[in-house]
C-alpha positions as CSV (number, residue, x, y, z in Angstrom):
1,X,1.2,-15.1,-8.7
2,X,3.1,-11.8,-7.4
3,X,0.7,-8.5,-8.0
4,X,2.7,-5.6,-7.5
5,X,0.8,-2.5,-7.0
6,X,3.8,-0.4,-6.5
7,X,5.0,1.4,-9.6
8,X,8.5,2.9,-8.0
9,X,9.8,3.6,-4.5
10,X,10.8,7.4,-4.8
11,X,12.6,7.1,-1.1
12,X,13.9,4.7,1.1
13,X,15.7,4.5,4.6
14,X,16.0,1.7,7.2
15,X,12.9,2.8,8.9
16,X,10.9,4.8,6.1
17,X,9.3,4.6,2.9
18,X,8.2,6.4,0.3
19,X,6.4,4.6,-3.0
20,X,4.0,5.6,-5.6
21,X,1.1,4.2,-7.4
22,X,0.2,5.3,-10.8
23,X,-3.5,4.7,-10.9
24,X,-4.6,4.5,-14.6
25,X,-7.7,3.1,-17.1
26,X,-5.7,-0.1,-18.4
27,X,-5.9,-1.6,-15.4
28,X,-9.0,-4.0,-15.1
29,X,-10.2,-4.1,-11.7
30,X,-11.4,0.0,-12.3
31,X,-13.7,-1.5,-15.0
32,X,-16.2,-2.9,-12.1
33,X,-15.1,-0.1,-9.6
34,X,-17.1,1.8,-10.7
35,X,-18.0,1.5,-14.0
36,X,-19.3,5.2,-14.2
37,X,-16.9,6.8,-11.5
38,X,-13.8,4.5,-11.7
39,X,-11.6,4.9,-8.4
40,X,-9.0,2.6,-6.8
41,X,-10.4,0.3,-4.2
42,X,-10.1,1.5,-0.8
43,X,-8.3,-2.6,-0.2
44,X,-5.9,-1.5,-2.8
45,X,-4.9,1.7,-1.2
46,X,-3.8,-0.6,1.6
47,X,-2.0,-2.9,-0.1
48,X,0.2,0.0,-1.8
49,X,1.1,0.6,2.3
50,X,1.6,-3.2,2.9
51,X,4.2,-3.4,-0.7
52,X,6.2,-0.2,0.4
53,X,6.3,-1.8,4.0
54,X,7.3,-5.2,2.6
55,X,10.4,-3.5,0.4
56,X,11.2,-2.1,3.3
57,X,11.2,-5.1,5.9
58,X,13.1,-6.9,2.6
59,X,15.8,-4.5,3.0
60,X,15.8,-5.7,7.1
61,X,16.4,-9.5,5.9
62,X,12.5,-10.0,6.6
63,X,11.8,-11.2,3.3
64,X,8.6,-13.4,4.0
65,X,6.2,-10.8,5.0
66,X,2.1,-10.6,5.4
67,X,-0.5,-8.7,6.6
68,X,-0.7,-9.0,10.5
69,X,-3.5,-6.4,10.9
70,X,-4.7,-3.4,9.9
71,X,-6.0,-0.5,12.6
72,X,-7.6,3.1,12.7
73,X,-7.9,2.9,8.8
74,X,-9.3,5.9,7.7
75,X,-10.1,7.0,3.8
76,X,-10.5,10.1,2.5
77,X,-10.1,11.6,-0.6
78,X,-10.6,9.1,-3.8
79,X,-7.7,8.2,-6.6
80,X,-9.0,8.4,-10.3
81,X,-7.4,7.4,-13.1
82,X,-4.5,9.9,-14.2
83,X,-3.9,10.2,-10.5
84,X,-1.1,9.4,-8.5
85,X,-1.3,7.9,-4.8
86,X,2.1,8.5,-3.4
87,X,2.7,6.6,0.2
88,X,4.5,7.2,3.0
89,X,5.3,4.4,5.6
90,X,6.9,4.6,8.7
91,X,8.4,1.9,10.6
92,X,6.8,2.1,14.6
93,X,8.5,-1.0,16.1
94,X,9.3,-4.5,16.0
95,X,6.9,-6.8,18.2
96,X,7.9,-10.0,20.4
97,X,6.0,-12.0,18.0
98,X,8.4,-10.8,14.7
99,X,5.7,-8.6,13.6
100,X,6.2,-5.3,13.1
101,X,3.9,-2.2,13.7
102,X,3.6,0.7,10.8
103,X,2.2,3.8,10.2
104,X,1.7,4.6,6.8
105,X,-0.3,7.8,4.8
106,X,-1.3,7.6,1.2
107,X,-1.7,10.9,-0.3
108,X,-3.3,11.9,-3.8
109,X,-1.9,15.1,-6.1
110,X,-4.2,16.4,-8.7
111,X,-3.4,19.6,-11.0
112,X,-6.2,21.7,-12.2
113,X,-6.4,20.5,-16.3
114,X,-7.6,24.1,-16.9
115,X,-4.9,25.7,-15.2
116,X,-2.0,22.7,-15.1
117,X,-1.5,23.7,-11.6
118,X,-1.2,21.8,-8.5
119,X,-3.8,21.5,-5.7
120,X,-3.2,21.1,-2.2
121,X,-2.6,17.0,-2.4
122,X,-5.2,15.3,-0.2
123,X,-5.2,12.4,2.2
124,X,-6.8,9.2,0.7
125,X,-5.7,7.0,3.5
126,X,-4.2,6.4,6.6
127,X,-3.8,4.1,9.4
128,X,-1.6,1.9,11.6
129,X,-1.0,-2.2,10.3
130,X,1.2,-5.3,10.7
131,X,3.4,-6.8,8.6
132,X,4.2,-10.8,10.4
133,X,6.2,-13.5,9.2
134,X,4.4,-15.9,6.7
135,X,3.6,-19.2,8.4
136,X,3.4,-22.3,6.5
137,X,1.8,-25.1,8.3
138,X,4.0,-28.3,8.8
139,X,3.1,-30.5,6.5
140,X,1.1,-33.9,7.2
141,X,2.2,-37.1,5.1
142,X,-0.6,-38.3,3.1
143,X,-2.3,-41.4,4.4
144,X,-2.7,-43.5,1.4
Protein backbone atom coordinates (compact mmCIF):
# COMPACT_ATOMS: atom_id res chain seq x y z
CA UNK A 1 0.00 0.00 0.00
CA UNK A 2 1.62 3.52 -1.01
CA UNK A 3 0.09 6.46 1.51
CA UNK A 4 0.89 9.66 0.07
CA UNK A 5 0.57 12.48 2.40
CA UNK A 6 1.86 14.97 0.06
CA UNK A 7 -0.91 16.78 -1.88
CA UNK A 8 1.62 18.85 -4.45
CA UNK A 9 5.22 19.83 -4.47
CA UNK A 10 4.97 23.74 -5.10
CA UNK A 11 9.08 23.81 -5.68
CA UNK A 12 11.77 21.65 -6.41
CA UNK A 13 15.67 21.83 -7.08
CA UNK A 14 18.40 19.24 -6.88
CA UNK A 15 19.00 19.96 -3.29
CA UNK A 16 15.56 21.55 -2.05
CA UNK A 17 12.09 21.00 -1.59
CA UNK A 18 9.10 22.54 -1.15
CA UNK A 19 5.54 20.41 -0.75
CA UNK A 20 2.31 20.93 0.85
CA UNK A 21 -0.26 19.15 2.87
CA UNK A 22 -3.80 19.92 2.73
CA UNK A 23 -5.00 18.88 6.13
CA UNK A 24 -8.86 18.36 5.97
CA UNK A 25 -12.08 16.47 7.96
CA UNK A 26 -12.38 13.52 5.30
CA UNK A 27 -9.48 12.07 6.26
CA UNK A 28 -9.99 9.29 8.95
CA UNK A 29 -7.11 9.20 11.10
CA UNK A 30 -8.34 13.03 12.54
CA UNK A 31 -11.60 11.16 13.72
CA UNK A 32 -9.46 9.52 16.78
CA UNK A 33 -6.94 12.53 16.85
CA UNK A 34 -8.76 14.09 18.66
CA UNK A 35 -12.18 13.56 18.38
CA UNK A 36 -13.02 17.00 20.05
CA UNK A 37 -9.81 18.99 18.85
CA UNK A 38 -8.92 17.18 15.51
CA UNK A 39 -5.13 17.96 14.54
CA UNK A 40 -2.67 16.18 12.31
CA UNK A 41 -0.46 13.75 14.22
CA UNK A 42 2.83 15.12 15.13
CA UNK A 43 4.20 11.34 13.17
CA UNK A 44 2.43 12.68 10.18
CA UNK A 45 3.98 16.00 10.12
CA UNK A 46 7.21 13.99 9.73
CA UNK A 47 6.25 11.90 7.18
CA UNK A 48 5.15 14.99 4.91
CA UNK A 49 9.25 15.85 5.42
CA UNK A 50 10.32 12.17 4.73
CA UNK A 51 7.68 12.20 1.13
CA UNK A 52 9.11 15.68 0.02
CA UNK A 53 12.68 14.26 0.86
CA UNK A 54 11.90 11.05 -0.99
CA UNK A 55 10.62 13.07 -4.42
CA UNK A 56 13.47 14.65 -4.04
CA UNK A 57 16.18 11.81 -3.62
CA UNK A 58 13.82 10.14 -6.60
CA UNK A 59 14.85 12.89 -8.73
CA UNK A 60 18.76 11.85 -7.62
CA UNK A 61 18.19 8.11 -9.04
CA UNK A 62 17.65 7.13 -5.23
CA UNK A 63 14.37 5.71 -5.77
CA UNK A 64 14.25 3.16 -2.79
CA UNK A 65 14.22 5.43 0.10
CA UNK A 66 13.32 5.07 4.13
CA UNK A 67 13.57 6.58 7.16
CA UNK A 68 17.18 6.38 8.57
CA UNK A 69 16.54 8.54 11.65
CA UNK A 70 14.99 11.32 12.78
CA UNK A 71 16.93 14.16 15.29
CA UNK A 72 16.23 17.49 17.27
CA UNK A 73 12.44 17.10 16.31
CA UNK A 74 10.80 19.88 17.62
CA UNK A 75 6.77 20.70 17.22
CA UNK A 76 5.11 23.63 17.61
CA UNK A 77 2.23 25.08 16.49
CA UNK A 78 -0.82 22.41 15.59
CA UNK A 79 -2.45 21.86 11.90
CA UNK A 80 -6.39 21.70 11.94
CA UNK A 81 -8.51 20.85 9.42
CA UNK A 82 -8.82 23.70 6.70
CA UNK A 83 -5.14 24.25 7.36
CA UNK A 84 -2.32 23.88 5.22
CA UNK A 85 1.19 22.53 6.41
CA UNK A 86 3.57 23.60 3.73
CA UNK A 87 7.31 21.91 4.06
CA UNK A 88 10.49 22.88 3.31
CA UNK A 89 13.36 20.37 3.06
CA UNK A 90 16.84 20.82 2.54
CA UNK A 91 19.29 18.49 1.40
CA UNK A 92 22.62 18.54 4.13
CA UNK A 93 24.76 15.78 2.71
CA UNK A 94 25.20 12.43 1.42
CA UNK A 95 26.73 9.93 4.09
CA UNK A 96 29.28 6.89 3.46
CA UNK A 97 26.64 4.66 4.24
CA UNK A 98 24.17 6.06 1.13
CA UNK A 99 22.11 7.80 3.53
CA UNK A 100 21.50 11.09 3.30
CA UNK A 101 21.10 13.87 6.10
CA UNK A 102 18.04 16.55 5.80
CA UNK A 103 16.83 19.46 7.36
CA UNK A 104 13.41 20.02 6.80
CA UNK A 105 10.66 22.83 8.43
CA UNK A 106 6.91 22.37 8.26
CA UNK A 107 5.14 25.54 8.57
CA UNK A 108 1.29 26.23 9.04
CA UNK A 109 -0.76 29.49 7.43
CA UNK A 110 -4.04 30.33 8.94
CA UNK A 111 -6.19 33.56 7.87
CA UNK A 112 -8.37 35.25 10.32
CA UNK A 113 -12.23 33.92 9.13
CA UNK A 114 -13.43 37.22 10.45
CA UNK A 115 -11.03 39.25 8.66
CA UNK A 116 -9.82 36.71 5.58
CA UNK A 117 -6.46 37.91 6.36
CA UNK A 118 -3.27 36.15 6.81
CA UNK A 119 -1.40 35.56 10.17
CA UNK A 120 2.09 35.41 10.62
CA UNK A 121 2.44 31.46 9.48
CA UNK A 122 3.83 29.43 12.35
CA UNK A 123 6.33 26.65 12.85
CA UNK A 124 4.62 23.25 13.43
CA UNK A 125 7.85 21.33 13.04
CA UNK A 126 11.29 21.05 12.55
CA UNK A 127 14.24 18.86 12.75
CA UNK A 128 17.12 17.07 11.09
CA UNK A 129 16.46 13.05 9.61
CA UNK A 130 17.71 10.34 7.34
CA UNK A 131 16.46 9.03 4.41
CA UNK A 132 18.77 5.29 3.72
CA UNK A 133 18.46 2.91 1.08
CA UNK A 134 15.66 0.14 1.75
CA UNK A 135 17.35 -3.19 2.59
CA UNK A 136 15.70 -6.37 1.80
CA UNK A 137 17.15 -9.27 3.58
CA UNK A 138 18.50 -12.09 1.25
CA UNK A 139 16.21 -14.50 1.10
CA UNK A 140 16.50 -18.13 2.73
CA UNK A 141 15.07 -21.23 0.66
CA UNK A 142 12.49 -22.88 2.57
CA UNK A 143 13.37 -26.06 4.14
CA UNK A 144 10.60 -28.38 3.39
Amino acid sequence: MHFALIDMILEQTPDRVRAVKQVTLAEEYLQDHFPTFQVLPGVFMLEALVQAARALLEQRGHPRMVLGSAKAMRYGSFVRPGEALEVDVQLEKELPDGSFLFKGVGIVRRHRVDEKVAVEPETAVSGRFTLRPLRIPPQTPSQG
